[in-house]
N, C-alpha and C positions, 0 to 999 in steps of 0.2 A: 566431683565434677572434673572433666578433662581440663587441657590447657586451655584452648579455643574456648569452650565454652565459658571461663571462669572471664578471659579476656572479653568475649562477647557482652556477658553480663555488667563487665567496666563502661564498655564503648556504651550501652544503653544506660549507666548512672544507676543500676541496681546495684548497692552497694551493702556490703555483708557486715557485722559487729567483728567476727575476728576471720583471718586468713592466715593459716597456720599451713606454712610451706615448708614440707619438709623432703628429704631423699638425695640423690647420687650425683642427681646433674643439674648442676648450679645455673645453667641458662634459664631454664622457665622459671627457675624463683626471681633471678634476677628481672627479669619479662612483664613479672608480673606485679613485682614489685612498684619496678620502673613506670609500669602506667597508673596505677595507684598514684605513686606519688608528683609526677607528673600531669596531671588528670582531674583529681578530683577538687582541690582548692587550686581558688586562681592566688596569682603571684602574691596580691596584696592577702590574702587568706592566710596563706603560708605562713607568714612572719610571726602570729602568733598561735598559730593553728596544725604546725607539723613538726614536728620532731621526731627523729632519728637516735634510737639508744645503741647501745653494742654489747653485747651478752659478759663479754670480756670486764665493763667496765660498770657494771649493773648488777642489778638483782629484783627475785620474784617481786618483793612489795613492793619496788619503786615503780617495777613496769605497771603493777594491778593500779598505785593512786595515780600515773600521769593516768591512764586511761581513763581514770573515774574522773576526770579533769572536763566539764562541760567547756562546749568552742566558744571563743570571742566573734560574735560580729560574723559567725560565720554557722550552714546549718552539721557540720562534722570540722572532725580534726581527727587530723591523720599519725599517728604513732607506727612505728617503722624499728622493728629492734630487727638488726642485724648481730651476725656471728652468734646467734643464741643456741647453738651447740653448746657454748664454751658456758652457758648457765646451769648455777649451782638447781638442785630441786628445784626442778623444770614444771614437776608432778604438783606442786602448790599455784603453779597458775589457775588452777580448778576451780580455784574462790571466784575469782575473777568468769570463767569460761562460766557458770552456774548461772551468773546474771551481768553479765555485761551491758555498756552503755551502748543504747542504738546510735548516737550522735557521733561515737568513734569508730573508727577504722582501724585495729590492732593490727596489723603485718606483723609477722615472726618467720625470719627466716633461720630454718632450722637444716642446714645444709650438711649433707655428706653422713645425717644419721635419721633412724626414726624411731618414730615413739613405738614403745611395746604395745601389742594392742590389746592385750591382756590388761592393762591400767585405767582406771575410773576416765582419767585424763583423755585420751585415744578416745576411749566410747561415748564422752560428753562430746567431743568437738565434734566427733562422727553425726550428732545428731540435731547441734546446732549452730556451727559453723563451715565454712569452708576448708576442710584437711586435704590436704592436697601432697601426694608424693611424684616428687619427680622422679622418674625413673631413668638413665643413662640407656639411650638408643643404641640397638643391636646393629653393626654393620651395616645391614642389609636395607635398616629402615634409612640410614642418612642419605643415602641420592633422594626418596621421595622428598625426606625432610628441607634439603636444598630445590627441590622441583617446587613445595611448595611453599616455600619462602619467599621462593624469586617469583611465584604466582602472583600470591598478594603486593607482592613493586612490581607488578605487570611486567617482569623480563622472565626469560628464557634461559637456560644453560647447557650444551654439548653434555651427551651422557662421561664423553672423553676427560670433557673438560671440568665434570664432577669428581670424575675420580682420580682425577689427578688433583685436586685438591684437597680431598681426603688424605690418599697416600702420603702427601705433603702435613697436612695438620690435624690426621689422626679424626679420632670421634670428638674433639673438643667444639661443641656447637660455638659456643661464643667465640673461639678465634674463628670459626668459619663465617658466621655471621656478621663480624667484623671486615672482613676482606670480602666479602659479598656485595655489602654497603660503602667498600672503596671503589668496587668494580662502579655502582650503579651510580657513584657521584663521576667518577673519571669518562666511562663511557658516552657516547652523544645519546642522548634522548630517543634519537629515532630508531638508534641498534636496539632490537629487543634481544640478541639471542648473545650471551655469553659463549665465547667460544677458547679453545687449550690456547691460542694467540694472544686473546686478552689477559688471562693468566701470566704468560711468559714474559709478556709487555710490561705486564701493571704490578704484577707482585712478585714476579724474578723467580718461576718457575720452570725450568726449561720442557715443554711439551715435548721434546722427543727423548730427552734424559732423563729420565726418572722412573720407578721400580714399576709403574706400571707398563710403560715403554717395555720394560728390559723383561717383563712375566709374558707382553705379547710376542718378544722374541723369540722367547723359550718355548713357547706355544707352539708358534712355527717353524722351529729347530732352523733361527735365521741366524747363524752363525756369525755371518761379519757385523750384522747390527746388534746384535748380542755385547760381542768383541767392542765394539766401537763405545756403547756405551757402558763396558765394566769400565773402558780405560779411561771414561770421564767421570766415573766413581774414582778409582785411584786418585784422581788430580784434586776429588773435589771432597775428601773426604771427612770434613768438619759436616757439610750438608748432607752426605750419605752415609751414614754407617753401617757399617758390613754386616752388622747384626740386624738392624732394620730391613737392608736389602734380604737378607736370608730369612728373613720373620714373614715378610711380604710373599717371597719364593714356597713358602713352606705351605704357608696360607692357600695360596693358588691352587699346588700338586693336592694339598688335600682334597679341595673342591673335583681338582680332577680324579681324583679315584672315586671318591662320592657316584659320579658320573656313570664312571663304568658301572656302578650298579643300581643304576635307575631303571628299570625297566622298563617307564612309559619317557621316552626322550623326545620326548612334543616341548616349543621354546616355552611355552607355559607352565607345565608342570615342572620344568627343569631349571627355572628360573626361580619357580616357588621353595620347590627342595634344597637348591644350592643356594640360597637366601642372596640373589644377585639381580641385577637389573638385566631385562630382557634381552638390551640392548649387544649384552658381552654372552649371552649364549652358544654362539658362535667359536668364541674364543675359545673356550673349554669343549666343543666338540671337534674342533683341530687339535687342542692337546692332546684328546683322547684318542684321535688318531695316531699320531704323532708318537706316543708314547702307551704303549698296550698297558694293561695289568702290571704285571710283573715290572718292567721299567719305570712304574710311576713309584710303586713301592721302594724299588730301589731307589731313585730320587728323595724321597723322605726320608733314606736311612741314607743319607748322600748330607741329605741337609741336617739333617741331628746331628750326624760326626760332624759336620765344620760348623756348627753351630759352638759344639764344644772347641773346637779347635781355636776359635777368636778369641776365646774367655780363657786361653792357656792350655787348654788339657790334650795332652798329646801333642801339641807343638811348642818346637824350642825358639825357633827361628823366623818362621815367617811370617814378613808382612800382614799384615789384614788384606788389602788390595790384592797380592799375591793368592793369598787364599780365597778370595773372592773368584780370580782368573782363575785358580785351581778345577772351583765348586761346578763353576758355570761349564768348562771344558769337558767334565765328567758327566753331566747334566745330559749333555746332547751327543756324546758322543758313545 
């Protein structure tokens, strides 16, 4: 079952013997966790009817008898083992998965690994519980993934002011989710549409300083705003590292040679191939003006060397900031 779907099946009270969550991205275990255990027994329920083990601090038998533990006063009880990576023979849960109690709700979150699926274990759950891998979102998927978060809390977000939040805090959905649900408590009720201002306002992002800013610069070989914002990397270089800004730089020019060899350049299929939102199609067909074949290549082998150059190899002397002003000089000119 997908994410949605497995949450669907919560919001309706169809409720499964075990949820074995396992995979790379700890937000939808925790997601789904979270309504599980928030959800299914009310407060006075809880108290004798939910407990929370930790893989660290436990083991197979003890999690199989609380399970086999019928509810007080209540018609389930909810068991929740967290960090159960870190559990010993994981594969003798099988006793238990063979005939489990309908009354219980087993959560296992099995975070950052997954079961072989060559293993008895894998192909039981496969067949009578909910197995579920998270999988870590591709770049490309996280603006929908933000479009449709902010869907279901009926707000809006600037394509701008997606990625500039990204660029800021990476693929990690739960710090974005977290600052998502700062924006939509701080914001007035009536704003629907998040915009790079709220950002800059509310979580101390500067909308025109930052590596996405500084990749549309480059785009447009816009020299003084280029300039303007290395020099507020130099000043601010705890928030900007030179290797970040050059990671991001590098990320870009690839997309734009990709470009050059698209053959069908319609915003749709150019958007499909270069795994980016529609939105920025544009941006990458001025780079590709801006910067033929050959110049984009060289930009790559522009960014490798000072990629090495920040990490020591081949410079003695200079700055990071300095080498940044170097990269970007050579870039456009």
């Amino acid at each position: 079952m997908t994410f949605e779907e497995i949450l669907k099946e919560l919001k309706e009270k169809k409720y499964r013997p075990i949820y074995f969550l396992m995979g790379e991205e700890p937000y939808f275990i925790d997601r789904i966790t979270e309504t599980i255990a928030e959800n299914v027994l009310s407060e006075e329920e809880k108290t004798f009817n939910q407990m929370v083990l930790y893989g660290k601090d436990t083991d197979i038998p003890n999690i199989i008898n609380t399970a086999k533990r019928f509810p007080m006063m209540a018609s389930h009880q909810v068991v929740i083992v967290r960090e159960a990576q870190h559990l010993d023979k994981i594969e003798d849960l099988i006793y238990y998965v063979e005939s489990p109690l309908e009354s219980t709700l087993l959560v296992i979150n099995y975070k950052y690994k997954k079961l072989d699926k060559r293993k008895k274990l894998y192909k039981s759950l496969e067949k009578s519980s909910i197995l579920f891998e998270s999988k870590r979102l591709y770049d490309d998927k996280i603006p929908p993934w933000i479009y449709s978060y902010l869907r279901y809390r009926r707000k809006k977000i600037e394509p701008k002011a997606a990625m500039i939040l990204i660029e800021y805090l990476g693929n990690d959905l739960g710090k974005i989710a977290n600052e998502l649900e700062k924006l939509i408590i701080i914001l007035k009720a009536e704003q629907d549409i998040i915009t790079a201002s709220d950002i800059e306002r509310n979580i101390g992002i500067s909308k025109d300083y930052n590596n996405f800013e500084l990749n549309n610069a480059l785009a447009q070989r816009n020299v003084l705003k280029a300039n303007r914002i290395v020099r507020y990397f130099q000043g601010n270089q705890k928030n900007h590292p030179v290797t970040l800004t050059i990671t991001s730089i590098y990320f870009f020019f690839s997309k734009v040679l990709n470009y050059h060899f698209i053959p069908d350049k319609s915003m749709r299929n150019v958007a499909s191939i270069l795994r980016i939102d529609p939105f920025f199609v544009r941006d990458y067909e001025t780079a590709a003006k801006n910067y033929n074949t050959a110049k984009t290549v060289q930009v790559i082998s522009l960014l490798r060397e000072y990629d090495l150059k920040t990490k020591g190899f081949g410079n003695v002397s200079s700055a990071p900031g300095e080498l940044l002003k170097e990269l970007i000089y050579k870039i456009m000119h």
